[in-house]
C-alpha positions, 0 to 999 in steps of 0.5 A, a space after each residue: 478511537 473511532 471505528 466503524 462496527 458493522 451491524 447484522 442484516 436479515 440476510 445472514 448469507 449478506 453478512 457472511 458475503 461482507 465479512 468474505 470480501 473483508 477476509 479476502 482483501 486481508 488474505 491479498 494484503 498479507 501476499 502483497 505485504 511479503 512481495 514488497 518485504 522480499 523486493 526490499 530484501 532483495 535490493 538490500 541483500 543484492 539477492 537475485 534469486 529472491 527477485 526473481 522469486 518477487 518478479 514472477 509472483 505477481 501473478 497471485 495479487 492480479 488473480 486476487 484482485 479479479 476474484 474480489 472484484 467481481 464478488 463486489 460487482 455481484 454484492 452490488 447487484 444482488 443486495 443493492 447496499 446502502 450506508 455503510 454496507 455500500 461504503 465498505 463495497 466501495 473502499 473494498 474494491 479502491 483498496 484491492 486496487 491499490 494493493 494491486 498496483 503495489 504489487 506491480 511496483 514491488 515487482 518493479 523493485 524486484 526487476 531492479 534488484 535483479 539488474 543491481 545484482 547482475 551489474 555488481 552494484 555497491 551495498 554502500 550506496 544502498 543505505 538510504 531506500 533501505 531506511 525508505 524501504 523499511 519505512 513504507 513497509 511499516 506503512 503498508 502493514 499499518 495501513 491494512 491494520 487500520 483497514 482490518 479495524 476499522 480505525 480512523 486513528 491508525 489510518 490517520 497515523 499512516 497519512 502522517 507517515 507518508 510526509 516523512 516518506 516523502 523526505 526521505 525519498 528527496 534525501 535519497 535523490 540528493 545522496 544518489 545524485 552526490 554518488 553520479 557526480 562524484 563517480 560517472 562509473 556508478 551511473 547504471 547502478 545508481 539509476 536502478 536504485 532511483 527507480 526503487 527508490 520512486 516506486 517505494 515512494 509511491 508505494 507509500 502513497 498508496 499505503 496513504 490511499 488505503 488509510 484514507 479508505 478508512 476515514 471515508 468507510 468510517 466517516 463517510 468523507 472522502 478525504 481524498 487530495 487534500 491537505 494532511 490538516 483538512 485529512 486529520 480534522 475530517 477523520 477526528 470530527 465527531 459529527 462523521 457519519 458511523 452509519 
């Protein structure tokens, strides 16, 4: 299992300035994590109330992400970092900005759950984005573990997971499309769960995104647009930097 071990510096305040971004990237993904649980809950539940509460709590992450930022920007001027120092920097601030844009596509679900409730839509046609719910959940959480560990193995498991999200999203297109044709009635309800369903996708991706963060913090190869092959054999090579 490999997995990036941070050394002390000189500078005992540089160390405890590393481990805070560190901390707080965890603090905002456990908020980002129970925003995305209670949108997929509330798609699935046909709750409004707890989409409203998912919509109008976005707020947070969006603060998080500043305050990160702008630490980072002061930990590149002040330290000038180098190695790994510089690479955990970098994927610290790529990943604030994933778990920000997840945010927003939970609070998109959010939006759509509201429309689903207030339209009285069927929970038979629900069963799908749910399994996709659950799925990409899993990922997100998996994702921040491996971030958390430092662990390329866990990233790597999280990149593969995303292929069979991928089916699923198409499987839940093709069940949703049977619904429309079937029923033209069922159209404004069908359409707020494809819009969940595209966001949930794409949550999936960034979960993928924050996982391949870690190969390139770990191994120094950014592992970024490439097959899941190319992906698995950088995060596996012994010949990665751990610098």
């Amino acid at each position: 299992m490999d997995k990036l071990k941070l050394g002390t510096h000189i500078s005992q305040q540089f160390d405890a300035e590393l481990e805070d971004i560190r901390s707080k990237v965890m603090a905002m993904g456990g908020i980002v994590e129970q925003q995305l649980d209670n949108a997929i809950r509330a798609l699935a539940d046909i709750d409004a109330e707890l989409a409203q509460t998912v919509v109008t709590s976005d707020y947070k992450v969006n603060a998080m992400e500043v305050n990160i930022d702008e630490e980072c920007t002061q930990i590149l001027v002040r330290r000038q970092p180098a190695a790994s120092d510089l690479r955990l920097v970098i994927a610290v601030i790529k990943t604030i900005t994933d778990l920000e844009r997840i945010g927003d596509e939970a609070e998109r679900i959010g939006r759509m759950a509201l429309d689903f409730a207030e339209k009285g839509g069927n929970s038979k046609m629900l069963a799908g984005v749910t399994h996709l719910g659950n799925r990409v959940r899993s990922m997100l959480h998996n994702a921040l573990d491996a971030f958390a560990r430092m662990d390329t193995e866990a990233a790597l498991a999280v990149a593969k997971e995303d292929l069979k999200a991928d089916k699923d999203y198409e499987s839940v297109l093709r069940e949703l499309m049977t619904y429309m044709m079937e029923d033209p009635r069922s159209i404004p309800y069908v359409l707020d769960i494809m819009w969940s369903a595209r966001s949930l996708e794409r949550i999936g991706d960034r979960a993928q995104n924050i996982s391949e963060y870690v190969i390139y913090l770990v191994k120094g190869k950014d592992v970024r647009h490439t097959r899941f092959e190319q992906v698995e054999s950088e995060a596996r090579d012994p010949q990665g930097k751990n610098a």
